[in-house]
Structures are given as structure tokens and as C-alpha cells.
C-alpha positions as CSV (number, residue, x, y, z in Angstrom):
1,X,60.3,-95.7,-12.0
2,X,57.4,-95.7,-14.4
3,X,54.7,-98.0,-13.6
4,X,52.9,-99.9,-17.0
5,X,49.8,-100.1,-15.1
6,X,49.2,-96.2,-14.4
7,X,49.0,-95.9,-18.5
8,X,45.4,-98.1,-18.1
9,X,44.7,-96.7,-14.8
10,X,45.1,-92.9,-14.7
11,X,45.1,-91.3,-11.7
12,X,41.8,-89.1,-10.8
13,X,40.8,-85.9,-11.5
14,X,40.1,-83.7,-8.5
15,X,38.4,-80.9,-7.7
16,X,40.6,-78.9,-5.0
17,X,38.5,-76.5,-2.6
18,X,38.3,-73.2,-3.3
19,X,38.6,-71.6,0.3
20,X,41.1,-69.8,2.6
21,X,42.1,-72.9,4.4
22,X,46.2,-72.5,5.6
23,X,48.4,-74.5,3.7
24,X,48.9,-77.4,5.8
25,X,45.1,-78.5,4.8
26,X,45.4,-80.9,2.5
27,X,41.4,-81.4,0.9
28,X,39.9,-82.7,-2.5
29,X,37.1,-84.4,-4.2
30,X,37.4,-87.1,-7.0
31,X,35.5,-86.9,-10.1
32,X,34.4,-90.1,-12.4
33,X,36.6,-88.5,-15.7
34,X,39.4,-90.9,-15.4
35,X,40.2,-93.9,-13.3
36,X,40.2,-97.8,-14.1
37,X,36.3,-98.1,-13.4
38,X,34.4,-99.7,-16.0
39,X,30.5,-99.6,-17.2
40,X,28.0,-97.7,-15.4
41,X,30.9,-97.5,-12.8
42,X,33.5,-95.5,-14.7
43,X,35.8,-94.5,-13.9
44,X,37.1,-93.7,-10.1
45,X,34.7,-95.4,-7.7
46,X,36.0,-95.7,-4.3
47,X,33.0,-97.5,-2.8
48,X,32.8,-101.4,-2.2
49,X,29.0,-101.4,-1.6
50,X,27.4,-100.3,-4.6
51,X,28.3,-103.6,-6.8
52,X,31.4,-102.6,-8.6
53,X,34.4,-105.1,-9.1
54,X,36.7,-105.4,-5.9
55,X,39.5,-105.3,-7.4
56,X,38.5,-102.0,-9.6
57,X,37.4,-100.8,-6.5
58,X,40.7,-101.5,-4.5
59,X,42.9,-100.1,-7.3
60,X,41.1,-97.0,-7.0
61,X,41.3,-96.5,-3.6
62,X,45.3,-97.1,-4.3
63,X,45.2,-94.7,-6.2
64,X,43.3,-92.3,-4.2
65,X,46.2,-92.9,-1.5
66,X,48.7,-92.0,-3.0
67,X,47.4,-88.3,-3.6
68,X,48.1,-87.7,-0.4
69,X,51.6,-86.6,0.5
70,X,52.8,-89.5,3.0
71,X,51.5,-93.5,3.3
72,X,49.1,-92.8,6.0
73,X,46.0,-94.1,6.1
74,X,42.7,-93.2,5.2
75,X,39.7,-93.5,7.5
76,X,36.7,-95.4,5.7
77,X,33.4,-94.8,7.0
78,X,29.9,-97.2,6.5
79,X,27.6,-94.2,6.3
80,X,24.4,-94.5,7.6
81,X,23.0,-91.0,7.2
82,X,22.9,-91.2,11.1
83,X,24.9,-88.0,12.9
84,X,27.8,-89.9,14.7
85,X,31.4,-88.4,14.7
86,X,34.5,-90.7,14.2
87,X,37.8,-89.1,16.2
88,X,40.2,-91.9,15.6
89,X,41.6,-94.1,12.9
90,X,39.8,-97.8,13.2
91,X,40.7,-100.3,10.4
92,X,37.2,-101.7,11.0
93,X,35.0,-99.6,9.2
94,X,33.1,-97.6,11.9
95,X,29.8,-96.7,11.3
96,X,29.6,-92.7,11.4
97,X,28.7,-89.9,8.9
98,X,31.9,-87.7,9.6
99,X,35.2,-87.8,10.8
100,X,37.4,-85.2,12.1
101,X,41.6,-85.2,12.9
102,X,43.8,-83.4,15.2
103,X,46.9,-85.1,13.7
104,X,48.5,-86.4,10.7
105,X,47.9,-89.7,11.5
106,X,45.0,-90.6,9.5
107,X,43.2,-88.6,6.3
108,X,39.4,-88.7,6.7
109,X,37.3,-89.7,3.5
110,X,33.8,-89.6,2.9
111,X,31.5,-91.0,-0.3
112,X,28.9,-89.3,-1.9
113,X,26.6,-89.3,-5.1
114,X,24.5,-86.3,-4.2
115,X,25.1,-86.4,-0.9
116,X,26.6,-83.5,0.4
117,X,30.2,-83.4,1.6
118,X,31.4,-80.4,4.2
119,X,34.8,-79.8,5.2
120,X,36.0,-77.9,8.2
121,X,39.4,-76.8,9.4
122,X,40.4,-74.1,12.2
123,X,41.9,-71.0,11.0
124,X,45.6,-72.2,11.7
125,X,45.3,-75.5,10.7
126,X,45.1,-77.4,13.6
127,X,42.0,-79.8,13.1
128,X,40.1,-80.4,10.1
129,X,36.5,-82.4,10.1
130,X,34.5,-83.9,7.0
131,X,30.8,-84.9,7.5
132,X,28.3,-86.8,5.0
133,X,25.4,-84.2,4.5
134,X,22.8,-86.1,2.9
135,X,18.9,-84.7,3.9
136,X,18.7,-87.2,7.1
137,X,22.1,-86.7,8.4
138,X,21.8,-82.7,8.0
139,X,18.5,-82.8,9.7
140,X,19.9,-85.5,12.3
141,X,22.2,-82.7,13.3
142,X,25.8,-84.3,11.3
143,X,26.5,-80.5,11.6
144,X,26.9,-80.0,14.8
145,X,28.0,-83.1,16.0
146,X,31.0,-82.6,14.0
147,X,31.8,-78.9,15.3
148,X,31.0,-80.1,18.7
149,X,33.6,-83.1,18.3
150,X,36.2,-80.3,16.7
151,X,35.7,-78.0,19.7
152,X,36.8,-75.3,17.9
153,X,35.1,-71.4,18.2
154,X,32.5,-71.0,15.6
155,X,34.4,-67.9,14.0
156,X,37.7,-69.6,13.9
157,X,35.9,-72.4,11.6
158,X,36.1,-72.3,7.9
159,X,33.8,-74.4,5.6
160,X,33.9,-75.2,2.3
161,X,30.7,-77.4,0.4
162,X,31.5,-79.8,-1.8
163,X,30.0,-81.1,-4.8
164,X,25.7,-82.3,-4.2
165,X,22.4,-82.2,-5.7
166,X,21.1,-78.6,-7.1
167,X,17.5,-77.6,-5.6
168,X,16.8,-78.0,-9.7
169,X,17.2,-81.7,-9.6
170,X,16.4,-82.3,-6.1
171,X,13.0,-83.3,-5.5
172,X,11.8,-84.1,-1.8
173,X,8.3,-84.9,-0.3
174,X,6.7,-83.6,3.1
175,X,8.7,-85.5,5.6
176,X,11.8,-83.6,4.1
177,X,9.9,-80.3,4.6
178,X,8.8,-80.9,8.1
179,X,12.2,-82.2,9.7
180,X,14.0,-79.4,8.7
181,X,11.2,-76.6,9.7
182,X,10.6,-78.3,13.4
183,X,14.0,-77.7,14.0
184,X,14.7,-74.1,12.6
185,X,11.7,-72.3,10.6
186,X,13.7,-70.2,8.7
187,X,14.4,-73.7,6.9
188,X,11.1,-73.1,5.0
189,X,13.1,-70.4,2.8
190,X,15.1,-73.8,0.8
191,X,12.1,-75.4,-0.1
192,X,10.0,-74.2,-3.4
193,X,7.0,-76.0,-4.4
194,X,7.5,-79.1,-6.9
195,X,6.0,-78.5,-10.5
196,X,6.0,-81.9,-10.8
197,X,4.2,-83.3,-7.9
198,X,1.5,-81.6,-5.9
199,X,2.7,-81.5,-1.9
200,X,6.5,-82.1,-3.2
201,X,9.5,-79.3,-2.6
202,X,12.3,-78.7,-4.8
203,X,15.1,-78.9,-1.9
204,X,18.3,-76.3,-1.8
205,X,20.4,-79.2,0.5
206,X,23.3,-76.1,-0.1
207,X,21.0,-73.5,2.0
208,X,20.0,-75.7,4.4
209,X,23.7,-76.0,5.5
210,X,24.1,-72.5,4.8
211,X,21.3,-72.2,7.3
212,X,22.5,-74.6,10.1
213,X,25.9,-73.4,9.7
214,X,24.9,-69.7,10.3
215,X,22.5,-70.5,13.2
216,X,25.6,-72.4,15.1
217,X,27.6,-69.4,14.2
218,X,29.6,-70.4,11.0
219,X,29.7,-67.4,8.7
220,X,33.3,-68.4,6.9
221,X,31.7,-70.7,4.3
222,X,32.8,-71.4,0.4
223,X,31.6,-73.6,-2.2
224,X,28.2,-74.8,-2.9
225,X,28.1,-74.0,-6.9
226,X,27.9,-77.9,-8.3
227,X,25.0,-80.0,-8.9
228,X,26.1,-83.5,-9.1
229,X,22.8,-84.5,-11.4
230,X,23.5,-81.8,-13.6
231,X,27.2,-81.9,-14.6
232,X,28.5,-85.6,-16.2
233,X,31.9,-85.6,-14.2
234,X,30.0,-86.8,-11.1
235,X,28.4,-89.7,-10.2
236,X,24.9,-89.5,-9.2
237,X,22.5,-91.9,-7.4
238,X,19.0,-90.1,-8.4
239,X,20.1,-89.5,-11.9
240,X,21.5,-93.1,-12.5
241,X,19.0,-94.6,-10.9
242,X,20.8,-96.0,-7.9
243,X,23.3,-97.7,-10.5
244,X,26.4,-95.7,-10.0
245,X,29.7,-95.1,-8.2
246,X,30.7,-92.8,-5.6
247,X,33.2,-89.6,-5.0
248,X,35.2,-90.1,-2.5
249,X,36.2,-86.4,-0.6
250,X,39.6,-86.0,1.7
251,X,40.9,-84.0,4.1
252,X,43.9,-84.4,6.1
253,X,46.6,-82.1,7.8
254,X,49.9,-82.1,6.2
């Protein structure tokens, strides 16, 4: 039966990933094109804590659901650009920066607004992950604590990288610089001197997973062509000044 309200609140526009994952993978990442959000907010945001309309904010997430192919539900995360790993489905709202499954009893979402987002699945489709790479979580090691919690071989992995900030838009000071380099030097070849502000790096946040990834073994690895400040179908914290909403990113097993 045709529901009234889905004329005033059109479902979302995704972005589906463009990598060899088996077909039982179910992944995408919203967009802000359509969607019942309104003002600076339009017009899918998923996220409660950015001071959007709860209802809005519920209706979209509705709608988010029922993109997936079943009613289960989705695992919400309060991000804290910290490196912990969620392996079950808690109603509660853990705090953790990813989330993996090894069955199809819960879809794991993430939100972003330049933030990276980086799915993982095995190979045959047996687990899948999705971790929040913003700058302190990827430094913080959000990588690996997700491929240590899927405990899958590093060559059996693929990866695909989602929609962030481009190293064009993405201005970082010292502290950014240093906590990557301590930790793998060859880091140092993402970074390029600000023209804007002397001791300031223009940041590639897709290299420095590229980077990570390859140093834990991870050489299947799509995506990482968008640049959330760049491109108006995303929402974008630095370009909108902190006012904005959030992409939500899923991946499940079918």
C-alpha cells in the first residue's frame, strides 16, 4: 500500500560501494539530497546530537531501516573518536568508534561529516566491520582494533573508504603531524605544508588509511575518491561550521 507520507519524505539517496565484496554484503552511505530534514539540516540526518528535530531525526532513521532487506536492527554508536570495537547489538548506545558482525542479527551504522568511514568484510562474506576514521580514532589505532576484533587474515580482508575530507580542504596543525609519524614514519608522505598557515599540514586522512591498512597487511582496498567539503551532497562539519547533519554508513550481512 502506498504511504501519503513517503511523497514529503523521500527516501535517501545512497552511494553503494564500489568493491568486490560477495553478494551477501549488504553496504551504503546516505547522502543529504533527499530526506524530510529541514534548514541547515536538510535533508537525511540520522544523528540525534547535533540539534536537529527529533522527530526529523527519527523519521529518518525509519527510513534508513527500511533499506535494509529484513526488520533487524541497527547498532547506533556514541562516537568518541576513541578506538573501541562493538561485537554485539546493545539498544543502549555503546560508546565505540566501530562495530563489526558475524551474523544477521544486527546491521552496523556509523555517522560521519568528514570523518572517515571504512568498511571491511572477509572474502566469502562471513563477517563485515565498519569503523569511524576521524584523525584521533585512526591515530588511536580504530584500524586495527577493528581487524583484530574480525579475526580474519589480512589478505582475506577487503576494504572499501567511504566518503571524507580531501587533503585540499583538510587543514591540520602539529599535533596531527606528530601522532601519526611516532607511530609509522612513512606517515610523513600524507602531510604537505599549509599555504595558509605557517607550521600547518594539508592532511590526506585517505593515505593515512591507505598507510595503516598496508602496514597491517591490507592490500584489497577501494574507494577514497570523495571529499565531503568539496561536493554539496554531503554534509560537512568544517565547511558548515559545525552546523550540519551527519551521513549515516551500513553494513550488514544478508
Amino acid at each position: 500500500m502506498h504511504d501519503a507520507a513517503d511523497d514529503l519524505h523521500p527516501h535517501p539517496t545512497l552511494i553503494l560501494p564500489d568493491w568486490p565484496a560477495p553478494t551477501r554484503v549488504g553496504a551504503f552511505v546516505t547522502t543529504r539530497e533527499t530526506g524530510p530534514s529541514q534548514g541547515p539540516f536538510a535533508a537525511f540526518n540520522t544523528a540525534l546530537h547535533v540539534g536537529d528535530d527529533p522527530a526529523m531525526v527519527e523519521r529518518c532513521r525509519e527510513l534508513l531501516r527500511a533499506q535494509l532487506d529484513d526488520d533487524r536492527p541497527l547498532l547506533w554508536l556514541d562516537q568518541v573518536h576513541g578506538a573501541a570495537v562493538q561485537q554485539a547489538y546493545d539498544p543502549e548506545v555503546p560508546q565505540a568508534d566501530a562495530a563489526v558482525a558475524a551474523d544477521k542479527r544486527y546491521a552496523c551504522v556509523i555517522q560521519t561529516a568528514d570523518c572517515l568511514p571504512v568498511f571491511f568484510c572477509d572474502r566469502l562474506g562471513t563477517k563485515v566491520g565498519l569503523a569511524h576514521a576521524g584523525w584521533r580514532s585512526l591515530a588511536g589505532g580504530v584500524l586495527e582494533a577493528t581487524m583484530a576484533a574480525l579475526d580474519i587474515e589480512p589478505d582475506e580482508l577487503l576494504v572499501w573508504l567511504g566518503p571524507a575530507i580531501s587533503n585540499a580542504q583538510f587543514e591540520v596543525g602539529p599535533e596531527v603531524f606528530d601522532a601519526f609519524v611516532a607511530v609509522q614514519p612513512e606517515a610523513a608522505s600524507a602531510f604537505e605544508p599549509s599555504p595558509y598557515r605557517l607550521g600547518h599540514y594539508m592532511a590526506d586522512i585517505y593515505k593515512l588509511a591507505r598507510l595503516r591498512l598496508e602496514r597491517l597487511g591490507v592490500h584489497h582496498v577501494s574507494g577514497g575518491h570523495f571529499c565531503t567539503a568539496c561536493e554539496p551532497r554531503f554534509y560537512s562539519h568544517r565547511r558548515d561550521d559545525g552546523q550540519t547533519g551527519r551521513m549515516a554508513s551500513v553494513i550488514w550481512l544478508r
